[in-house]
DOPABA-636270 format. One record per residue (C-alpha): residue number from 1; x, y, z; residue in three letters. Coordinates in steps of 0.05 Angstrom, whole numbers. Layout:
   n      x      y      z res
 NUM      X      Y      Z ALA
...
//
This chain:
   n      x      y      z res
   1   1801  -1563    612 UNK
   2   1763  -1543    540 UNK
   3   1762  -1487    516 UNK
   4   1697  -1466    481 UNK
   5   1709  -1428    412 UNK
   6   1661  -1388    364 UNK
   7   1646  -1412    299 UNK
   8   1689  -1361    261 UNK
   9   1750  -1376    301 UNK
  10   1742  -1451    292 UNK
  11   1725  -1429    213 UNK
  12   1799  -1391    212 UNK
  13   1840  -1446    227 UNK
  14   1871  -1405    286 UNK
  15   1846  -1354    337 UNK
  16   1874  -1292    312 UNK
  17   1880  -1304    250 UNK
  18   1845  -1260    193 UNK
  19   1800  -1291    145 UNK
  20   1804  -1368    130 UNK
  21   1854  -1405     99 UNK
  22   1802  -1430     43 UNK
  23   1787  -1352     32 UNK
  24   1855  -1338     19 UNK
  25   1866  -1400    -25 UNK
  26   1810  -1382    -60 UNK
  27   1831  -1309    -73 UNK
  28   1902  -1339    -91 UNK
  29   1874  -1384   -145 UNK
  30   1827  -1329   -171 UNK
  31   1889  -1285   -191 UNK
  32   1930  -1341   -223 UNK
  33   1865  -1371   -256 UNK
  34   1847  -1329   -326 UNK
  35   1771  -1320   -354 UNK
  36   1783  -1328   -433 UNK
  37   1723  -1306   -476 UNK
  38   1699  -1305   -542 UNK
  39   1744  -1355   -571 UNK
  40   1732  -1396   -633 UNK
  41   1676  -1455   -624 UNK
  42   1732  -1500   -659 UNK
  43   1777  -1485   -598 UNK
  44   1799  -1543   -552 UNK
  45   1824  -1553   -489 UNK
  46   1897  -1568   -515 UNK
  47   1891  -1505   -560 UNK
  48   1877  -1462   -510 UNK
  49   1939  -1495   -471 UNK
  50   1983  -1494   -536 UNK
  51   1967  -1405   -540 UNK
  52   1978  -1393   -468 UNK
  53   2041  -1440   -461 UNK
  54   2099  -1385   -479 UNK
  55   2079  -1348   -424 UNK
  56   2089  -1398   -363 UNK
  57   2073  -1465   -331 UNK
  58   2002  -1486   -329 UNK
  59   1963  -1523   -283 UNK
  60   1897  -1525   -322 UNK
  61   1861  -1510   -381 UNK
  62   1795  -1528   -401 UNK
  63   1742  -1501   -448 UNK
  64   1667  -1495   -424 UNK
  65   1618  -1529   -473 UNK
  66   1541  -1549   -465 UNK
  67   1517  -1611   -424 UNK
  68   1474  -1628   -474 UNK
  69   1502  -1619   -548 UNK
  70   1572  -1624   -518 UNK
  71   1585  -1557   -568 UNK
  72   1637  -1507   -542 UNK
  73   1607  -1447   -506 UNK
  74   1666  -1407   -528 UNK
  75   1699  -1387   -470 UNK
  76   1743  -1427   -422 UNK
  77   1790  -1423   -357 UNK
  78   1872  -1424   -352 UNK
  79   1905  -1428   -296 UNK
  80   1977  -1415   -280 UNK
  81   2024  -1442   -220 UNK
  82   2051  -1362   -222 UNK
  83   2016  -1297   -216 UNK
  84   2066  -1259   -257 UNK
  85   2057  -1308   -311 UNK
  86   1987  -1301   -311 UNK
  87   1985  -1225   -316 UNK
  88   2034  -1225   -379 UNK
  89   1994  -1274   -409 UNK
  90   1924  -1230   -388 UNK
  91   1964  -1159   -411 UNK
  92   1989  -1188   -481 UNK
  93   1932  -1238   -499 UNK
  94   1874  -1189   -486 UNK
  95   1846  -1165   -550 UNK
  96   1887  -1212   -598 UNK
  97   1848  -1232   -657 UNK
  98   1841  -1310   -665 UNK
  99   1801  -1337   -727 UNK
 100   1765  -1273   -735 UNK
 101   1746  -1252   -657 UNK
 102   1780  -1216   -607 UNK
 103   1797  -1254   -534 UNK
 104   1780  -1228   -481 UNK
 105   1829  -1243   -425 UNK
 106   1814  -1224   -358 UNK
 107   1820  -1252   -281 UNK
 108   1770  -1305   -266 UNK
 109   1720  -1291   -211 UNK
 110   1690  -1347   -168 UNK
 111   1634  -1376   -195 UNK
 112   1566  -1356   -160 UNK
 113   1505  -1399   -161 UNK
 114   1439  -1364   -178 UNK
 115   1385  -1368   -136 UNK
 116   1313  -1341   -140 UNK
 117   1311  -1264   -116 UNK
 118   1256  -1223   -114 UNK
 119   1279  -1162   -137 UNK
 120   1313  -1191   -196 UNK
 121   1255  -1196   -250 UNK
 122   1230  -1263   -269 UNK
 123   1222  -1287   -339 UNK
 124   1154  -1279   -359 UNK
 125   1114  -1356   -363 UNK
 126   1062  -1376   -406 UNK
 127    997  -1410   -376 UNK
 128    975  -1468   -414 UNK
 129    903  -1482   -394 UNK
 130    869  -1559   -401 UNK
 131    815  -1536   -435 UNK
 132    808  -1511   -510 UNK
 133    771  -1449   -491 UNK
 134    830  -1403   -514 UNK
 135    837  -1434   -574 UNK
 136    764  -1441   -607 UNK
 137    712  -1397   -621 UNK
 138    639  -1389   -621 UNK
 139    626  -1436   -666 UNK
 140    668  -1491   -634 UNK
 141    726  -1493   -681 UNK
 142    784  -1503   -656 UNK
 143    851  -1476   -673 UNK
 144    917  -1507   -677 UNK
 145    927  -1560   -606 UNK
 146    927  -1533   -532 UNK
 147   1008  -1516   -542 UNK
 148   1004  -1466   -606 UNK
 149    997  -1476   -675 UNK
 150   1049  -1537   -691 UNK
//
């Protein structure tokens, strides 16, 4: 009648099979998709496909850059459809000299969210309190606000 499964057979796809089919799309992608680092902050998108072009077909190319001031971050991801094209490209672009820095070209690794650990140190924080007690003396003067001096 039905068969009951475990979760990391229904997971795999298959019974039998080893690993998932995600997991080996995902290492797949990883070795066709290149990590390319300290490039120029004047590099775009279409630059970064224009340099890695001669070396075979891409599928993607984008430059990182911050939410907020929308200012490259000066590195970015290229991805090729071939895995032999994307080691040439990795073996002869690594260390080239563009506008005064040298790329690093390497294999991109999935991207791992942080989370809070507690044996990785935490940035130190600074207490604000309400009150002006930290900031006057004996003679009640006060100095600068609650938040510092400015």
């Amino acid at each position: 009648m039905f068969e009951f499964s475990s979760p990391s057979s229904v997971l795999a796809g298959h019974k039998g099979t080893k690993g998932s089919r995600m997991e080996n799309e995902t290492q797949a992608a990883s070795q066709t998709k290149l990590y390319v680092g300290s490039l120029p902050y004047s590099y775009t998108a279409e630059n970064l496909e224009e340099m890695f072009k001669p070396y075979g077909r891409i599928t993607s190319a984008a430059i990182v850059s911050d939410q907020v001031t929308r200012r490259s971050k000066g590195f970015g991801f290229v991805e090729f459809e071939s895995q032999d094209a994307a080691k040439k490209a990795m073996t002869e672009l690594n260390g080239k000299e563009i506008e005064g820095r040298n790329l690093s070209v390497r294999e991109a690794r999935p991207h791992v969210e942080r989370t809070f650990s507690p044996e990785r140190p935490q940035r130190e924080r600074y207490i604000h309190s309400n009150d002006n007690a930290d900031f006057t003396d004996t003679s009640g003067r006060t100095y600068g606000n609650r938040r510092g001096w400015w």
